[in-house]
C-alpha positions in Angstrom: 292.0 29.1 7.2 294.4 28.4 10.2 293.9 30.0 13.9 296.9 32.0 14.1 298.2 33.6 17.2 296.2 37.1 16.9 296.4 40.3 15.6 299.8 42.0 16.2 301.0 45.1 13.6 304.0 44.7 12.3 306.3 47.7 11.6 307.3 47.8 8.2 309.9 48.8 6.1 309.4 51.1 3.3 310.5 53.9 0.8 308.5 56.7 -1.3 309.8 58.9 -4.3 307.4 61.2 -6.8 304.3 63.5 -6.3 301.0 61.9 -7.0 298.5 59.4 -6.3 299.7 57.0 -3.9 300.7 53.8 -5.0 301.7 51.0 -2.8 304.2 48.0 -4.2 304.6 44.8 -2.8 307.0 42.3 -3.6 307.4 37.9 -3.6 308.1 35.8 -0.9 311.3 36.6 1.0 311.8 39.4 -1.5 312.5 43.0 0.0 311.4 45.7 -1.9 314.2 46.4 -3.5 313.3 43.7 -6.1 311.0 46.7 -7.5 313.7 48.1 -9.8 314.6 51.6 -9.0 314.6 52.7 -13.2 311.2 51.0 -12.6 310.2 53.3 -9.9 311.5 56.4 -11.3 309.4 55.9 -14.5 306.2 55.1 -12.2 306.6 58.3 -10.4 307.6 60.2 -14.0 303.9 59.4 -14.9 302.9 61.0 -11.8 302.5 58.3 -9.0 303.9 58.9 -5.0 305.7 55.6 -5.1 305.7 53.4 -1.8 307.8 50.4 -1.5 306.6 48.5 0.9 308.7 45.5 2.8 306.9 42.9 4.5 307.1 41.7 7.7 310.0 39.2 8.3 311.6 40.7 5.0 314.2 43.8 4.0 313.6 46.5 6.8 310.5 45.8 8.1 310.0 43.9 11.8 311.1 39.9 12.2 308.0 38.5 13.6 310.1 35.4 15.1 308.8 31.9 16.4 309.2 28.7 14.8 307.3 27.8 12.0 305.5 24.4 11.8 307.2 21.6 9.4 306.8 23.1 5.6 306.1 19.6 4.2 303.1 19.1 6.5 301.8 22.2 5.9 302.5 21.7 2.0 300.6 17.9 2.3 297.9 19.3 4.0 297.1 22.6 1.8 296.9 20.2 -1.1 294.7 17.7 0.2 292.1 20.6 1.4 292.6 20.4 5.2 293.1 23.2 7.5 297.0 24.8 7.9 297.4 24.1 11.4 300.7 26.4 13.3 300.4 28.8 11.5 302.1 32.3 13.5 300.1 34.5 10.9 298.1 35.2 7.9 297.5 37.2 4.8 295.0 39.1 6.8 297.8 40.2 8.9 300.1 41.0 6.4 297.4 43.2 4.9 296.8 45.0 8.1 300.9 45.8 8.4 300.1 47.7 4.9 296.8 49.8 6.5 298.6 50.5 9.9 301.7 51.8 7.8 298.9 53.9 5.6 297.5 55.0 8.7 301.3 56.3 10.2 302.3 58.3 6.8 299.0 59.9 6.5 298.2 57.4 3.2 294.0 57.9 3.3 293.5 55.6 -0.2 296.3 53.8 -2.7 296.8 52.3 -5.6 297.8 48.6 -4.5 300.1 46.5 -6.4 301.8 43.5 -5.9 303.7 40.5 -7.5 303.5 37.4 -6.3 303.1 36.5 -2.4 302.8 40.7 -2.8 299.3 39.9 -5.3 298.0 38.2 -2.2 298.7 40.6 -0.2 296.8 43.1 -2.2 293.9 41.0 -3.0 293.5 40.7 0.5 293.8 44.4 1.0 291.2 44.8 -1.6 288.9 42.1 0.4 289.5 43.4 4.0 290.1 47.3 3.3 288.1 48.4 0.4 288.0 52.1 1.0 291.7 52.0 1.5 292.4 51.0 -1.8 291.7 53.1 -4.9 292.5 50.0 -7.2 294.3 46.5 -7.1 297.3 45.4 -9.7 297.9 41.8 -9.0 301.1 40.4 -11.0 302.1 36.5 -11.8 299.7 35.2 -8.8 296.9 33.3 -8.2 293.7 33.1 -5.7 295.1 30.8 -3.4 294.2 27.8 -4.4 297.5 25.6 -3.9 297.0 23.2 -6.7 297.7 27.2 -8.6 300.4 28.0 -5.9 302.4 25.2 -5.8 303.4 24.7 -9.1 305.9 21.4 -10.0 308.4 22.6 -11.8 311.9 23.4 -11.0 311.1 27.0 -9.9 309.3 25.1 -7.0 312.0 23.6 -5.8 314.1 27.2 -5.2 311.6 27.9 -2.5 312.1 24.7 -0.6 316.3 25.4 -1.3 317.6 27.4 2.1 319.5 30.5 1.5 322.9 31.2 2.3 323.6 33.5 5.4 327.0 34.2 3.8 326.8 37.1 1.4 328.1 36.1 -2.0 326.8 32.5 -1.6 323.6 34.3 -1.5 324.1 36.5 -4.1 325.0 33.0 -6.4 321.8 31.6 -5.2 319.7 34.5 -6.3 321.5 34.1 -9.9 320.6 30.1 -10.2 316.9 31.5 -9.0 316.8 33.8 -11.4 318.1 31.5 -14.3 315.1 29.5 -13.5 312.2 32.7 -12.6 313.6 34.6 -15.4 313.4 32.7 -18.6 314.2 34.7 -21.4 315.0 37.8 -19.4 317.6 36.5 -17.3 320.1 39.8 -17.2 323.0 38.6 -14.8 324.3 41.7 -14.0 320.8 42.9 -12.8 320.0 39.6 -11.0 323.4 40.6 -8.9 322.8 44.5 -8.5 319.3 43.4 -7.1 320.9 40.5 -4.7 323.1 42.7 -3.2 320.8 45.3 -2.5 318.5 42.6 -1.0 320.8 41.2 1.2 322.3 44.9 2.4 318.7 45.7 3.2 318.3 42.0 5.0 321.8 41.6 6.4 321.2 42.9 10.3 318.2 39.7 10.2 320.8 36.4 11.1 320.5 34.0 8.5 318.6 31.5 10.0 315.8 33.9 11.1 315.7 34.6 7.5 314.7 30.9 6.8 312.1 30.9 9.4 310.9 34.0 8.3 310.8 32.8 5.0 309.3 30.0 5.9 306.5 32.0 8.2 305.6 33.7 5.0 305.1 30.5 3.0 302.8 29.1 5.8 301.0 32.3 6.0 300.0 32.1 2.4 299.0 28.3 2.5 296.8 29.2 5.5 295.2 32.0 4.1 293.2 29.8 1.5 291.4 30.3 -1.6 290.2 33.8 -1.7 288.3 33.1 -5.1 284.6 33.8 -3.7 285.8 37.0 -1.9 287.6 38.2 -5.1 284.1 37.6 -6.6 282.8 40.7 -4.3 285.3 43.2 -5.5 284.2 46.3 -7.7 287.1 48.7 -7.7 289.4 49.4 -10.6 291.6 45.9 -11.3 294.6 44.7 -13.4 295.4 41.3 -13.6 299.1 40.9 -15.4 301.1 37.8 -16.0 303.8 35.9 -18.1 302.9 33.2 -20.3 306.1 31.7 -19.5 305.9 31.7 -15.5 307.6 28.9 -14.1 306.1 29.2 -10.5 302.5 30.3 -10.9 301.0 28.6 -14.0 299.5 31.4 -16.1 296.2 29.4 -15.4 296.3 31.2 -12.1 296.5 34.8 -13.5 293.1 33.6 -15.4 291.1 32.5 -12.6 291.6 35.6 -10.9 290.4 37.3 -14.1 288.0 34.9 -14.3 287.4 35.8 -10.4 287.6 39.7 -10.2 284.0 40.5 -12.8 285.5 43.7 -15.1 289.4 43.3 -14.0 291.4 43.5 -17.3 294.0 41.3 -18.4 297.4 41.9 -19.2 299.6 38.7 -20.8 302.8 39.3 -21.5 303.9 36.1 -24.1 307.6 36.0 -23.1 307.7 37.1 -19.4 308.1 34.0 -17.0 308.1 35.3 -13.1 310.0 38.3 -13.3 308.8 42.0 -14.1 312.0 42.0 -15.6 313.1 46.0 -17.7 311.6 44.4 -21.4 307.7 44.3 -19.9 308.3 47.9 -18.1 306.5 50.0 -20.9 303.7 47.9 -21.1 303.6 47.5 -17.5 303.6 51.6 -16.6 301.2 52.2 -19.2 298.7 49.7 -18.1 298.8 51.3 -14.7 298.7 54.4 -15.8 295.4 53.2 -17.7 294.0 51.6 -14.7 294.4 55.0 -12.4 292.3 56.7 -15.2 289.7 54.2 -14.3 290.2 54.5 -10.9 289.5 58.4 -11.7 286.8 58.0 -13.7 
């Protein structure tokens, strides 16, 4: 891992609905958390979960860290041959303490942590760093860090190195070629552009070219952060591992050797998702949770 510049708490944007245990979702890289479906959310908290979307820093409503990011394709070149992230403005560690300080403002003691994605990391790291925080870990279509899992060469790997338009319905239309790709089988159109539009109504007070950078921050962030394989090894609380067999971006080798990481976490493989909880995996989804909080209970 990277020096980065120090500790500094991001504040973060975030929602709740529903009486219950706590549980805490985070979403992808340059994702706000609208991306969690709302139908999604409503069922969560129907079973009986306080539901917390959470937006990361540099992301949706939550606080633009700023400062220039160091050159992706060095940082890319290096992460792959094994050497140290250098320029790095942050880390996963510091993501994961955004989560705790937020916790700590809305009176949160201990959650259930979820999260797909650069949101996985996240909540690994959580897991890692802030054990009694966390009353169990869901990690969805991720990996352990290792960048020969992250970075993935396919075409879904090239939508994170294509900029996003600033302008609003160019955006939108780039979400839907994304989504073409991340979606596979599940692709829904009119969903892809409901959730778009939210996303960038949520983003649209960031100018567009912070939104690069801070996309870009986020990537380097997670490249930095390394392989957190060992430190997975430590973990003991309640765990859910779910992927798609089809995923584009994170190789479904990645979900395994997190299973393969995390002693006791269950596995969940969904045969026809690719990288998108996407409405046909919801049932499965909710009532592995809902499973995994009776663990958590037990």
């Amino acid at each position: 891992m990277s020096a980065t510049s120090g500790r500094r708490i991001c504040r973060l944007g975030f929602d709740r609905r529903g009486e219950g245990e706590p549980l805490v979702l985070l979403q992808g890289l340059a994702w706000p958390r609208v991306h969690w479906d709302d139908a999604l959310c409503d069922r969560l908290a129907e079973v009986g979960f306080e539901v917390i979307r959470v937006d990361a820093r540099d992301v949706g409503q939550s606080e633009v860290f700023g400062g220039t990011p160091p050159s992706i394709g060095a940082v890319v070149q290096a992460a792959l041959a094994g050497q140290p992230v250098e320029g790095a403005l942050y880390d996963l560690s510091d993501m994961a303490a955004d989560v705790i300080a937020l916790l700590d403002s809305i009176g949160v003691a201990r959650a259930h942590v979820c999260g797909v994605s650069l949101g996985g990391m996240i909540a690994q790291t959580l897991a890692i760093e802030h054990p009694s925080r966390v009353r169990s870990l869901t990690s969805v279509m991720t990996s352990t860090g290792d960048p020969n899992r992250v970075l993935a060469s396919s075409d879904a790997l090239r939508l994170l190195f294509t900029p996003i338009p600033g302008e609003r319905e160019a955006a939108i239309a780039h979400q839907v070629k994304a989504f073409r790709v991340l979606s596979g089988g599940a692709f829904d159109e009119a969903r892809t552009r409901r959730l778009a539009s939210e996303a960038f109504e949520l983003h649209a007070h960031v100018p567009g070219a912070e939104r690069q950078r801070g996309a870009a921050r986020q990537l380097v962030a997670l490249l930095a952060s390394g392989d957190r394989a060992e430190r997975l090894r430590a973990l003991t609380l309640p765990t859910l591992i779910v992927h798609g067999a089809l995923d584009p971006l994170v190789p479904l080798d990645a979900g395994l050797d997190v299973a393969e990481a995390i002693e006791h976490a269950d596995l969940l493989v969904l045969d026809d998702m690719a990288h998108d909880l996407a409405p046909p995996f919801w049932d499965a989804f909710v009532a592995a949770l809902v499973d995994l909080r009776g663990l958590a209970s037990g």
